[in-house]
C-alpha positions as CSV (number, residue, x, y, z in Angstrom):
1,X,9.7,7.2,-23.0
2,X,9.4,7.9,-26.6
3,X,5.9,8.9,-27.3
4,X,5.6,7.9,-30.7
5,X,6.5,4.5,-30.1
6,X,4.2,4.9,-27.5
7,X,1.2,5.9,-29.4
8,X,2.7,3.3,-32.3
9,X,1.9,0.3,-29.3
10,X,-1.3,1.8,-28.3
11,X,-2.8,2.0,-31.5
12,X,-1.4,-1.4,-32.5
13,X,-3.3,-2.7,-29.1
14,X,-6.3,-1.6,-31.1
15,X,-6.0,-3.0,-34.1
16,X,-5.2,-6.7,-33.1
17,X,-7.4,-6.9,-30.3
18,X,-4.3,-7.3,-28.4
19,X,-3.2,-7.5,-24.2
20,X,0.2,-6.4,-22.8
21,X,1.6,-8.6,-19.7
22,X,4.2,-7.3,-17.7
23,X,6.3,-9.2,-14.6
24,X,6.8,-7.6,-11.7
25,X,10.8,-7.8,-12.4
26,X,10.2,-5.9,-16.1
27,X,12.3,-2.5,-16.4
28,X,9.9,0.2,-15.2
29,X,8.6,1.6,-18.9
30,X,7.3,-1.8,-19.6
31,X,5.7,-2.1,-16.5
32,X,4.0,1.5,-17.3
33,X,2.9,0.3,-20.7
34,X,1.0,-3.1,-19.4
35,X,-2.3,-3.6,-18.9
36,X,-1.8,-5.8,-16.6
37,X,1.2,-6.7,-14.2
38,X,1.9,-9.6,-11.6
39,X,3.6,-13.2,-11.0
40,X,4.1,-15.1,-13.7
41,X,1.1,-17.6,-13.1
42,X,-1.2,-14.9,-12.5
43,X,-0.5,-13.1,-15.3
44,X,-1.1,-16.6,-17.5
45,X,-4.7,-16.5,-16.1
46,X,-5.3,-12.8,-16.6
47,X,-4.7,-13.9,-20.4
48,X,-6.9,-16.6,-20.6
49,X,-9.6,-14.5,-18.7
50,X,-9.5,-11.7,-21.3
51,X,-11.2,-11.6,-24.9
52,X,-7.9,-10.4,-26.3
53,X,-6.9,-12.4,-29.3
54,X,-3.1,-11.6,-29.3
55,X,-0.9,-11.8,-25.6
56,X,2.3,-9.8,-25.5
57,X,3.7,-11.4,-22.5
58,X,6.8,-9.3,-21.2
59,X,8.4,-12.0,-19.1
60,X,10.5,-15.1,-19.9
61,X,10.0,-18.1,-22.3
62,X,8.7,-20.4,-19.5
63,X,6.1,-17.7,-18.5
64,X,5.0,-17.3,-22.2
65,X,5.0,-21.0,-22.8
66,X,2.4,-21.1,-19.7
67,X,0.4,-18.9,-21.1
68,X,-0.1,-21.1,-24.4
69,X,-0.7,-23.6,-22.3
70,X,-4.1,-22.1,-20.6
71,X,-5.0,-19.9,-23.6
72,X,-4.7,-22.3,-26.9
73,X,-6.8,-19.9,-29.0
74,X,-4.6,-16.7,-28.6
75,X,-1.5,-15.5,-30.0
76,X,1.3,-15.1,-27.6
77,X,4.1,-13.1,-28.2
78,X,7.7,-13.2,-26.2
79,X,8.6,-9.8,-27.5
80,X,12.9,-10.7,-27.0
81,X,12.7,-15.0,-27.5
82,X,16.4,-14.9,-26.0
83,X,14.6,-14.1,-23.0
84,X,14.6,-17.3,-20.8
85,X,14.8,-18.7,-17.5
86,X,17.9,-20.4,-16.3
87,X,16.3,-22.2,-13.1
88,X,13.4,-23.2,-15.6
89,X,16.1,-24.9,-18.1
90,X,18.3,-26.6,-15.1
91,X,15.6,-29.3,-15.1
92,X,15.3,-31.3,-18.4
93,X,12.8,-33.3,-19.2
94,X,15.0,-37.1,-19.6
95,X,16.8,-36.3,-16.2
96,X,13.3,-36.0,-14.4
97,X,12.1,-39.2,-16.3
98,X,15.4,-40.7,-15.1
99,X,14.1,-39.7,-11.4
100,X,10.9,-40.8,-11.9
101,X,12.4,-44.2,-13.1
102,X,14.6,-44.2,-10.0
103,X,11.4,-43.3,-7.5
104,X,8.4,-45.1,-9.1
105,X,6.0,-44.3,-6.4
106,X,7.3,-40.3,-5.8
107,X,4.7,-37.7,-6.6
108,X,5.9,-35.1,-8.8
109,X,5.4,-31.3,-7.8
110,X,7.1,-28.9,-10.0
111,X,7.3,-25.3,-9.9
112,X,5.7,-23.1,-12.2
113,X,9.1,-21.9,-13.1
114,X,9.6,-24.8,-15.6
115,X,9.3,-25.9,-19.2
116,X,5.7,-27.0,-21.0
117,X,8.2,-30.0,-21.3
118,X,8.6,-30.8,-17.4
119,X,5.7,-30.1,-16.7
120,X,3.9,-33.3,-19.1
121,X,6.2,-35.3,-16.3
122,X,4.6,-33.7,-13.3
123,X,1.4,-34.6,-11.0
124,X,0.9,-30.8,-10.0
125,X,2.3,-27.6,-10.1
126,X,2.8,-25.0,-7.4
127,X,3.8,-21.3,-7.3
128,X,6.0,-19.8,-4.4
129,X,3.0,-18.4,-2.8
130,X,1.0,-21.6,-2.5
131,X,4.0,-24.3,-2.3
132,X,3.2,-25.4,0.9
133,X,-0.5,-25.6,0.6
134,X,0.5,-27.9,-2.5
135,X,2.7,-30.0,-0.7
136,X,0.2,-30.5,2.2
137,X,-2.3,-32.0,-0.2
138,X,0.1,-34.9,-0.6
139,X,-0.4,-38.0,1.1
140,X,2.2,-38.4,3.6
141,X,3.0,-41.4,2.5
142,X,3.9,-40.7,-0.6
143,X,7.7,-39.8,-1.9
144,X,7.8,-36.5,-3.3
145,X,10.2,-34.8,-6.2
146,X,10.2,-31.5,-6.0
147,X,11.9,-29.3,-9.0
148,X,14.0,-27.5,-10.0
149,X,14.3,-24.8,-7.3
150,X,16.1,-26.6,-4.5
151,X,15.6,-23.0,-1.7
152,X,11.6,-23.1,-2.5
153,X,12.0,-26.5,-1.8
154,X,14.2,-25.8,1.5
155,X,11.4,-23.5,2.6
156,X,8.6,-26.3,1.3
157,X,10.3,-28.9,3.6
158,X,11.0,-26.2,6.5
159,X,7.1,-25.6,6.7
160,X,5.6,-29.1,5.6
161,X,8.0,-31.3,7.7
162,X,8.4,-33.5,4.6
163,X,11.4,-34.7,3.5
164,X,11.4,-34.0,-0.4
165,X,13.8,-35.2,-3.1
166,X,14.8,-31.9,-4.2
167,X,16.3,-31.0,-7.5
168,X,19.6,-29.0,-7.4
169,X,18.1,-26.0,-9.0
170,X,17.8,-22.8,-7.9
171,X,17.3,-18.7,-9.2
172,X,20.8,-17.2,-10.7
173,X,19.6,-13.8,-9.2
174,X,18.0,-15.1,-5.9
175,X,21.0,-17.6,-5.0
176,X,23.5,-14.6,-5.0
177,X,21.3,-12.6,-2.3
178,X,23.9,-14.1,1.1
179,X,22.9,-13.3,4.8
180,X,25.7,-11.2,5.2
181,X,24.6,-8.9,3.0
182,X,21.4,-8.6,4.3
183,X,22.3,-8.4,7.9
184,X,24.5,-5.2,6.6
185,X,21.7,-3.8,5.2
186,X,20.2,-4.5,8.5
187,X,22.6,-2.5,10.4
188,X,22.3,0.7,8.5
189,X,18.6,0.1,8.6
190,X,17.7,-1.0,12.3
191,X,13.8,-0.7,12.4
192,X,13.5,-2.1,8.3
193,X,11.5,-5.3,7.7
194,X,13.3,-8.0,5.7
195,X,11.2,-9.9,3.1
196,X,12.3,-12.2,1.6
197,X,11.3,-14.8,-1.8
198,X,11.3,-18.2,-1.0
199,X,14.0,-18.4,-4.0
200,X,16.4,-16.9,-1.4
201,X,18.9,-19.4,0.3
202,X,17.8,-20.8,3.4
203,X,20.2,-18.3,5.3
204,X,18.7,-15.3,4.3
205,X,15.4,-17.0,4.6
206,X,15.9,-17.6,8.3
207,X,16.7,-13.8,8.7
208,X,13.8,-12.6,7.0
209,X,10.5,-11.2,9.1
210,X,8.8,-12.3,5.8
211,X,8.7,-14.6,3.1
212,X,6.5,-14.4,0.2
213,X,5.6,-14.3,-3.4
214,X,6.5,-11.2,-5.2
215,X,2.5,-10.2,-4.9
216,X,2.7,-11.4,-2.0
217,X,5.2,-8.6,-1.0
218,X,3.0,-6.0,-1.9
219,X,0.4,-7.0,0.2
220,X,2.3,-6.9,3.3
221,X,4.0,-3.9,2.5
222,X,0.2,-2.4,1.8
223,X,-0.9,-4.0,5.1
224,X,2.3,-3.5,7.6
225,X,2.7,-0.1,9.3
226,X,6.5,0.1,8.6
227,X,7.7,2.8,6.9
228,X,11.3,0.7,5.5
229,X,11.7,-2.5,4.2
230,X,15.0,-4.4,3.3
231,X,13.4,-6.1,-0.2
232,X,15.4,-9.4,-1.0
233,X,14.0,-9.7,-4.6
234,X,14.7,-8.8,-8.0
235,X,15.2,-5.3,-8.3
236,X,12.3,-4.5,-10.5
237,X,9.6,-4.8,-8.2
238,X,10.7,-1.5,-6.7
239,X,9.4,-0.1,-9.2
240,X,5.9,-0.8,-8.3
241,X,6.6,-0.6,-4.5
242,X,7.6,3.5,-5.1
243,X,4.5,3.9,-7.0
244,X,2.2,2.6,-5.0
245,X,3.6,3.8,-1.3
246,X,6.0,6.7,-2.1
247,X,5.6,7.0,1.9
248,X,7.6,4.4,2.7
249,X,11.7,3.6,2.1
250,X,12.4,0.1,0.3
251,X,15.7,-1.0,0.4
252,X,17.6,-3.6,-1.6
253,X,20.3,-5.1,0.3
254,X,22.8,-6.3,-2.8
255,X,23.2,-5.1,-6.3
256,X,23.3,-8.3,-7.6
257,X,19.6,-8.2,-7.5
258,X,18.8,-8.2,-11.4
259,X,17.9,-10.4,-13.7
260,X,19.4,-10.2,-16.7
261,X,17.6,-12.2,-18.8
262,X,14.0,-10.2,-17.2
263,X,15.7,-7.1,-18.1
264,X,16.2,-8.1,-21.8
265,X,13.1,-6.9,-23.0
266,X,12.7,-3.2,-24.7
267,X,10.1,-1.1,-25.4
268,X,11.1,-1.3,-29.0
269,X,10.8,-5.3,-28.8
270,X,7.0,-4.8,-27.7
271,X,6.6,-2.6,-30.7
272,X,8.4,-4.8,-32.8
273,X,6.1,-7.9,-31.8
274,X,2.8,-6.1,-32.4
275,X,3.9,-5.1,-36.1
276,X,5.3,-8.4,-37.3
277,X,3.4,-10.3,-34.8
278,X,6.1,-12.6,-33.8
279,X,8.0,-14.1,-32.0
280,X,5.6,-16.4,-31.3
281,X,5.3,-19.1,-28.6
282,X,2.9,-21.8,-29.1
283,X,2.6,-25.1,-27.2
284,X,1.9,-28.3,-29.8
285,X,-1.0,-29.6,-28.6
286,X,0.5,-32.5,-27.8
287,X,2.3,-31.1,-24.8
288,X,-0.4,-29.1,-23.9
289,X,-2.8,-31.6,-23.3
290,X,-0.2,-33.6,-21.1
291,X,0.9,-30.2,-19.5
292,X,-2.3,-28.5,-18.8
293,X,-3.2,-31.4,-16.0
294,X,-0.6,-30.5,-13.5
295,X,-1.5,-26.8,-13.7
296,X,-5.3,-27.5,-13.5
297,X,-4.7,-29.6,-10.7
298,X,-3.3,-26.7,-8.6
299,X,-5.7,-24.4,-9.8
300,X,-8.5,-26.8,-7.9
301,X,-7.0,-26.0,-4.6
302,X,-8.5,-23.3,-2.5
């Protein structure tokens, strides 16, 4: 890493009072230059939790737009704006109204992984690590739309036992991941764990010895007393995995495990933001107002 575009961020962290962000799937010299890194939702909290007045969130336009969302009084940056979300933008906001007007009495749960947009359509918002707890809140009587990732949704109805209308979503990076590949992996890797993100498709799911959250990883990986795992995730969790238990072997099982769009953002795109203080992403406070109610409303569940 450079180190004067190094000392260059830190010293512009100074002057605008300002907090880096990093996702999990970041290219490792972001990661190293965050003050903070996690899943997308609880990074968005970590922002509004700080006094920072400026949030350089190193993600994707969805997680940024979150971020607004709980933190109206900051500034948040999306250091490389052509940094989006394709599952986020496979669910637009007149074909869920459309659905809605097909299922009048269907409670909407949409994943965090969606636009401000979407979510001013939704009843409450879940992540991949408490879907299920979300979906159990539900009356059972109640229809439920679930979008846009149709494999969470897969796993949601796997462990609910409700049926959902399920949007035909789904992760360009997760939905590659197939069985076979990991049952290879397997083979040359005998006493590995697999785990697994509930953005994997259902036959990889049903392979895995666990499924969870990308934080969620960690924590078993932290906890279990394997010394290999078989990681069916995007690639740039490793990163954090090898830092933090350079004792153990982690494994991916396909090289189609990146993101491009998470790998879009530089180092010289968070320098960039802090000196011209832009690209911006701010929610109208229209949206916000609308959007904020399905986020809050998972937020109350313990």
């Amino acid at each position: 890493m450079d180190n004067n575009i190094l000392n260059e961020i830190n010293d512009l962290k100074k002057k605008r009072n300002a907090l880096i962000l990093s996702h999990f799937y970041q290219r490792p010299e972001i990661q190293d230059i965050a003050d903070f890194i996690g899943d997308s939702l609880e990074l968005s909290r970590k922002a509004a939790d700080t006094k920072a007045d400026v949030v350089v969130f190193c993600g994707v336009h969805f997680m940024a737009e979150t971020a607004s969302i709980l933190s109206p009084d900051k500034i948040v940056l999306l250091p490389n704006i052509g940094a989006g979300c394709p599952m986020a933008e496979m669910a637009d906001y007149e074909g869920l109204k459309k659905l809605k007007e097909e299922h009048t009495d269907a409670y909407v749960v949409s994943y965090v992984n969606t636009t401000a947009d979407v979510k001013t359509l939704s009843d409450i918002c879940c992540t991949s690590a408490n879907a299920v707890k979300v979906v159990n809140t539900i009356p059972r009587d109640r229809e439920i739309i679930f979008v846009p990732d149709k494999n969470l949704g897969h796993y949601v109805e796997k462990m609910t036992g409700r049926k959902l209308i399920l949007w035909q979503g789904y992760c360009n990076t997760h939905n590659k991941l197939t069985a076979e590949e990991v049952i290879l992996t397997k083979e040359k890797y005998p006493d590995a764990k697999v785990i697994a993100h509930p953005e994997c498709r259902e036959e990889v799911l049903d392979i895995a010895d666990g499924i969870f959250s990308t934080s969620g990883m960690i924590k078993y990986v932290c906890e279990s007393e394997a010394k290999e795992f078989i990681i069916c995730t995007e690639d740039g969790i490793l990163h954090q995995l090898q830092k933090k238990y350079p004792d153990k072997k982690f494994i991916l099982p396909s090289n189609k495990l990146i993101c491009p769009n998470m790998k879009k953002t530089k180092i010289e795109d968070v320098l960039y933001s802090l000196i011209n203080m832009k690209p911006e992403v701010k929610v109208s406070d229209a949206v916000r107002k609308k959007a904020i109610i399905p986020i809050k409303r998972m937020l109350e569940i313990k």
